[in-house]
Steps between C-alpha positions, in 0.01 A plus 500: 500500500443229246129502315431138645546713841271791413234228354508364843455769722257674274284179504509499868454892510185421285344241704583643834261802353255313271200639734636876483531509078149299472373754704678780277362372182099423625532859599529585115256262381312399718458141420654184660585349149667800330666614801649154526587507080680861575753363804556108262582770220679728699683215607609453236613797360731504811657144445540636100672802627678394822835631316325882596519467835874635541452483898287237737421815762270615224312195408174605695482832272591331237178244526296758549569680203427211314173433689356829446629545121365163444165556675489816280600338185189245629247757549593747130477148329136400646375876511394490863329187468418395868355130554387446887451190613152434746746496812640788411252725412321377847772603653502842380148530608467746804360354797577836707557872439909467530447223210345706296743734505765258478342435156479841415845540531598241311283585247646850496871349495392367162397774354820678528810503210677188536806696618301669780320158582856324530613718726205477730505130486922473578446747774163412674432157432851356463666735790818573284693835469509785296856431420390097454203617283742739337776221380176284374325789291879617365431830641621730712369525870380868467289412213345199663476696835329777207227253390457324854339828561305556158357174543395550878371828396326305170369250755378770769253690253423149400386372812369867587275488188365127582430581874321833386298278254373249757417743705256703281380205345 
């Protein structure tokens, strides 16, 4: 396959997705304008490195890894600085009981190790594999399948702690 060929179909690969790696990043930052800086940028890096991908049935874990080392990269460079737009923030304000523990959640998903957080996010809120989620980390599946269940664990006494909290306060 010439690199004019693998230009093409990872352009079309990228927009055919766009939604799915916005998604991805905002889950890291949680901000409409850096999420859209990390997938321009991690654009990018995949046009720059386009001789990497050695085989087009790999290009989705191959994106992905670039999305979430990107959105990393994003988040050690601005030490956790999160901007939230007035939409957004409304948004996140519970109108019921299950919201508010929607929010929780997420909240507790960002407390965790990036590693563990990644994992939760591939998994839960992008549906992908453990062997997917695997190839994207560079790992191998029993360790991801090893912290899939530290971080539910992590997140359990999490939300265990929080629901305990509101209910003796």
């Amino acid at each position: 396959m010439t690199r004019d060929e693998k230009f093409q179909l990872v352009e079309k690969f990228i927009i055919e997705n766009q939604q799915a790696y916005y998604r991805l990043a905002f889950s890291y930052v949680k901000n409409k304008e850096n999420a859209l800086d990390i997938v321009q940028e991690s654009i990018l890096k995949a046009l720059r490195s386009i001789d990497r991908l050695d085989e087009v049935k790999y290009m989705k874990t191959w994106f992905y890894r670039i999305i979430v080392n990107t959105a990393i990269d994003f988040i050690r460079k601005h030490q956790r600085m999160s901007i939230m737009e007035d939409d957004i923030l409304e948004s996140h304000l519970p109108t019921s009981e299950n919201e508010i523990t929607d929010f929780d959640l997420q909240e507790a998903v960002d407390h965790l190790p990036s590693n563990y957080k990644t994992i939760i996010i591939l998994r839960f809120f992008e549906d992908l594999k453990i062997e997917e989620i695997a190839e994207i980390m560079g790992d191998n599946v029993n360790t991801v399948k090893t912290r899939l269940y530290a971080a539910l664990r992590k997140l359990r006494v999490e939300m265990g702690e929080e629901q305990q909290n509101e209910q003796n306060g």
